[in-house]
C-alpha positions in Angstrom: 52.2 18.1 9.1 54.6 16.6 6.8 58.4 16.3 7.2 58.8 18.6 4.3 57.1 21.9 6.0 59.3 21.0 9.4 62.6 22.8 9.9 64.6 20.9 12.2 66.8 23.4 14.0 70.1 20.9 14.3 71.9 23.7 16.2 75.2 22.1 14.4 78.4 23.7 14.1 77.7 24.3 10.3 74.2 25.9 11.3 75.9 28.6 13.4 79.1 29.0 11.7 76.6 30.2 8.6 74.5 32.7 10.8 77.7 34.0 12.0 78.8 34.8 8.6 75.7 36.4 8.0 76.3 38.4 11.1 79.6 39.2 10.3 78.5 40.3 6.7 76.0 42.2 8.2 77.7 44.2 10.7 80.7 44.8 8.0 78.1 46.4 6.0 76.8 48.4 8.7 81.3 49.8 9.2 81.3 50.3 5.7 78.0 52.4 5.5 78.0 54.3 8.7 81.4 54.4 9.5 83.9 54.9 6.8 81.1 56.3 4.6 81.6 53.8 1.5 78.4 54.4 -0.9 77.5 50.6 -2.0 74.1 51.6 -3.4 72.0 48.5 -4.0 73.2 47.0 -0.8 72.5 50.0 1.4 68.8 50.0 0.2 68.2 46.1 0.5 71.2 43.8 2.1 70.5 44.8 5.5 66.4 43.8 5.0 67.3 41.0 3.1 69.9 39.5 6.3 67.6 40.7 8.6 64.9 37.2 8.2 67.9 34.8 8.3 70.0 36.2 11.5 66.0 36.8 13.5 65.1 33.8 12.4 68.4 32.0 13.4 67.9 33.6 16.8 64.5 32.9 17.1 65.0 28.8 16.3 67.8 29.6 19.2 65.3 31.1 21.7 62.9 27.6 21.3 65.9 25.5 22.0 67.2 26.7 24.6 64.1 28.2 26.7 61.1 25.9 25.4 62.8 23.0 24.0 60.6 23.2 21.2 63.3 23.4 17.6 61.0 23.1 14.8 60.2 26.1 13.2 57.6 25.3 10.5 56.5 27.6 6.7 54.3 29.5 8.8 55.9 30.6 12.1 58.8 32.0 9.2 55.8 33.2 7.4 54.0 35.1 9.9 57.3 36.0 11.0 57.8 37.6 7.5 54.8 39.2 7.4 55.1 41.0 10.5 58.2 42.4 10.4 57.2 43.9 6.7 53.9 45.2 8.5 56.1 46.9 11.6 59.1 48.2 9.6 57.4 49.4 6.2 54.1 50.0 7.4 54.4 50.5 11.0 57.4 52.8 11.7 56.5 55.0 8.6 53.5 55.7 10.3 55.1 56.4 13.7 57.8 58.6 12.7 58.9 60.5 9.4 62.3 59.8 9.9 61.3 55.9 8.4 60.2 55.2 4.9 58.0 52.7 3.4 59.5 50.8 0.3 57.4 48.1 -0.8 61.4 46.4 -2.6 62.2 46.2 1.1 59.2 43.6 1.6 60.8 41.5 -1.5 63.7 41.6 0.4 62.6 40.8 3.6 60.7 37.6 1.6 64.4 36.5 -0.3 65.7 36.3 3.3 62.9 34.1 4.7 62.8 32.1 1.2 66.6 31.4 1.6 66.2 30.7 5.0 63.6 28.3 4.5 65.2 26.2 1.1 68.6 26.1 3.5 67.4 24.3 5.7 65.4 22.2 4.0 68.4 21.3 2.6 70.3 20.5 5.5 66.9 18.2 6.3 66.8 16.6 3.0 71.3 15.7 4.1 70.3 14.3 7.5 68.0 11.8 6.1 
């Protein structure tokens, strides 16, 4: 496979200074939604999909470090990855329970985050060598 389709998982300070912001934007979504009841509409439907493939995938890269010392994740661990989480959340839990809704914009979303995921750090590849 070539270098191009390998995403080295660095675990640099920049790497995990960036998932923490995404965290942190995240979880000051979540206060501003739940908590003080702030309507934001567009980002209530599709910021927390769209963060959701860059913070999982950002642990997941973690998990192979640290437990099976393997850190590449390649286009098609993120894009299986992708696919299943669209498959559990828009297909999946709508099925299970009426209190979830299928929205076929969430699946874009969820694809923006594993597309920006992706281009990062094929940046950050492309800056190593």
């Amino acid at each position: 496979m070539s270098a191009r389709w390998k995403i080295k998982a660095s675990g640099s300070p920049v790497d995990w200074g960036c998932w923490a912001l995404l965290v942190s934007i995240f979880l000051a979504h979540q206060m501003a939604q739940k908590v003080f009841n702030w309507p934001l509409p567009f980002l209530d439907q599709y910021l927390d999909p769209f963060l959701s493939m860059p913070i999982l995938l950002g642990l997941w890269q973690f998990e192979r470090r640290l437990w099976w010392h393997t850190p590449d994740l390649d286009f098609w661990d993120i894009a299986l990855a992708t696919a299943f989480l669209i498959g559990l959340f828009e297909w999946g839990f709508p099925q299970w329970s009426s209190g979830f809704t299928a929205d076929w914009k969430d699946a874009i979303a969820y694809c923006l985050g594993s597309i920006c995921f992706l281009l990062w750090y094929w940046a950050k590849q492309q800056s190593v060598h």
